[in-house]
C-alpha positions in Angstrom: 0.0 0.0 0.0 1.4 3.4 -0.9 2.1 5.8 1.8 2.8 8.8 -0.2 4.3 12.3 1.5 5.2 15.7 0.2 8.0 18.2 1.4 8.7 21.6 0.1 12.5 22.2 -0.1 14.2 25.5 0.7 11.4 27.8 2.2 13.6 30.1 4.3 14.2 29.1 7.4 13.2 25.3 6.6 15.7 23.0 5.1 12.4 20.9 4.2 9.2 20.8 5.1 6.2 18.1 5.1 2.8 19.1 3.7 0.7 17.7 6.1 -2.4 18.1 4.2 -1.1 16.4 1.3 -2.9 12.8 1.3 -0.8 9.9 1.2 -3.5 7.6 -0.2 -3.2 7.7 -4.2 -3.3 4.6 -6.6 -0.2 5.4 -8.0 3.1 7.2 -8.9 1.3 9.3 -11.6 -1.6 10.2 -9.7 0.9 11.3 -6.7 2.9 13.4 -9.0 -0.7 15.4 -10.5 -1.2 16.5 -7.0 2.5 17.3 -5.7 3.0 19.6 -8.7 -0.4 21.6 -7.6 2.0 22.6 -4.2 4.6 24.1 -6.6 5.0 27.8 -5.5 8.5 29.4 -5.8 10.1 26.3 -4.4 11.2 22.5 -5.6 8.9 19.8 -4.0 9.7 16.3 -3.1 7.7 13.5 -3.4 7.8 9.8 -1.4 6.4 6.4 -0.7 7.9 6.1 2.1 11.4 5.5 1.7 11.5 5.7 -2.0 12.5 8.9 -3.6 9.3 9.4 -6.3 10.6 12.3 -7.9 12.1 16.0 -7.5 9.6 18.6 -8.8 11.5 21.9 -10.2 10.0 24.9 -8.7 10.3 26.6 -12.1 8.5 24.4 -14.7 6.6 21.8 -12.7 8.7 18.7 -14.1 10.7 16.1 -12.3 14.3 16.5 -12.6 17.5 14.9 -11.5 16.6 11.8 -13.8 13.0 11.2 -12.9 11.5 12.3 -16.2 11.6 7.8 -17.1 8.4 8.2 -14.8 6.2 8.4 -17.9 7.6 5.6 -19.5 8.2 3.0 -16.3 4.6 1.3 -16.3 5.8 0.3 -20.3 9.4 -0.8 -19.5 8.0 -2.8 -16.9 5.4 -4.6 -18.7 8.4 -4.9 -21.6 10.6 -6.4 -19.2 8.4 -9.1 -17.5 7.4 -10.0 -20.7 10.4 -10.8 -21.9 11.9 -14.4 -21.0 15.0 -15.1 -19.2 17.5 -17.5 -20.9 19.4 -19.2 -18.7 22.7 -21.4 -19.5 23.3 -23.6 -17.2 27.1 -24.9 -16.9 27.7 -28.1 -15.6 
């Protein structure tokens, strides 16, 4: 079960900061992310399940940075990648 949190990084005076009102019950990643970027306002926002890192929201245009932009893509790589099967050579 996701347990989703927000925190607003660099408000003076506050290294980070927790959005307590931000609800930690959404059905996924994407659905986390539409609502984190509605707290964008002059600073980058964080978003986590709980010790996972979801993605770094840039303060000026609203998209993830620091590598998260594959967010879009994952749900396909995944389904690529457990589709595919696994070859295995067995040495004896």
């Amino acid at each position: 079960m996701p347990d989703y949190r927000a925190y607003i990084l660099g408000r003076p005076g506050h290294r980070f900061l927790k959005v307590t009102e931000f609800s930690g019950d959404h059905a996924d990643d994407a659905a986390a992310l539409r609502e984190a970027k509605k707290l964008i306002d002059g600073y980058d926002v964080e978003l986590w399940d709980g010790g996972r890192l979801v993605a770094r929201l840039d303060h000026l245009d609203g998209n993830p940075t620091d590598g998260f932009s594959w967010l879009a893509e994952a749900p396909k790589l995944i389904n690529e990648t457990i589709a595919q099967p696994i070859k295995i050579d067995s040495k004896e």
